[in-house]
N, C-alpha and C positions, 0 to 999 in steps of 0.2 A: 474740378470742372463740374459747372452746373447740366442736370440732364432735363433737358428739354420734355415738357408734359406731352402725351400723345393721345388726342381723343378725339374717338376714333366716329363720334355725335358730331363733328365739326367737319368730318371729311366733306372735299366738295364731289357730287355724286353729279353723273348725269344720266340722265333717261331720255330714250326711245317714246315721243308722242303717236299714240294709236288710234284709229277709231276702228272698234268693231261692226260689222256689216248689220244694215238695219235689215229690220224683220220685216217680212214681207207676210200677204195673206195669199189665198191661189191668184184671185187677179191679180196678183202684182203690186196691189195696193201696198203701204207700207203702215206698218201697225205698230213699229215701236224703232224709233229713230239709234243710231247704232251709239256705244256708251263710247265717252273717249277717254283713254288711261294714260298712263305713262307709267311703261315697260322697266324695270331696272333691269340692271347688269346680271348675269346665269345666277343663280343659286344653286345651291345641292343638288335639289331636285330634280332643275332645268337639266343639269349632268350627266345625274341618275337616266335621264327621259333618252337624251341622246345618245349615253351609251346604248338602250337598249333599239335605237332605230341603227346603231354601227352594227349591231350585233346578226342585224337580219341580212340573208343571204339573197346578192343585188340580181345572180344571175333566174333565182328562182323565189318571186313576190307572189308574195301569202296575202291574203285575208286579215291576219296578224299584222303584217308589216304593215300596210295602209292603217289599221288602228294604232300600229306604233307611233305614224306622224301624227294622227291625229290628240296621240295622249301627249307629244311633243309640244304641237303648238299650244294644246289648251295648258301645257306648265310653263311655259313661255310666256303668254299670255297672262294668266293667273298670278306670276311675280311681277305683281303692279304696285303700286304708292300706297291705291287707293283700296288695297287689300280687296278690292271686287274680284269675287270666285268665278272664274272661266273655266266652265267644265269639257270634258271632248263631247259632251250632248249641244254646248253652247256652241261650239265651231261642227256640227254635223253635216249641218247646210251650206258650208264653206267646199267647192269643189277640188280636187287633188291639186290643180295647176294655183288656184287661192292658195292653200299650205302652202307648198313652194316657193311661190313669189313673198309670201309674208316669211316665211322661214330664212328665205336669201337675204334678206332686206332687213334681218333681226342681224342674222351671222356676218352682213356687211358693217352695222351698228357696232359691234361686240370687235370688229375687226380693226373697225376707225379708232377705237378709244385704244386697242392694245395697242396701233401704233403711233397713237400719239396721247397717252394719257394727261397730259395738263389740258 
């Protein structure tokens, strides 16, 4: 029986289309129009990011824990195509209910594909 070649450069991948929030100045002006990426599926470190926001304690929120979403979304973020580095200084200006709704919206993406990955 012949064994069939597996490689793994041919797999078909899909990604999460993103635009990051454009940069504003104090009025409001907008000073640098927002980059647009496309998100892959978790990696290690996406992992690593989430175990350590499971780890924090929901009845009593730290100072800690709110940089824990934030170091979340920016590795979230940052495992893009287009290897564009998103750091938690680049989502700073993102408010608490931003993370979330983007956070929800990645974990709905990640949710779609595991239950239908063709």
């Amino acid at each position: 029986m012949a064994v069939k070649e597996f490689n793994c450069n041919k797999l078909k991948r899909t990604f999460w289309p993103f635009t990051l929030k454009d940069k504003t100045d104090e009025a409001g002006n907008v000073t640098e129009k927002g980059k647009k990426i496309l998100v892959r599926m978790p990696q290690k470190h996406v992992f690593e990011a989430i175990k350590d926001l499971e780890d924090t304690d929901e009845g009593n929120p730290t100072i800690e824990d709110t940089e824990s979403i934030y170091r979340l979304l920016a590795a979230v973020l940052s495992n893009n195509m287009g290897k564009v580095p998103v750091t938690a200084e680049d989502v700073e200006d993102y408010d608490i209910e931003e993370c979330t709704a983007i956070l929800e919206a990645y974990m709905k993406f990640v949710d779609e594909l595991k239950a239908n990955p063709n």
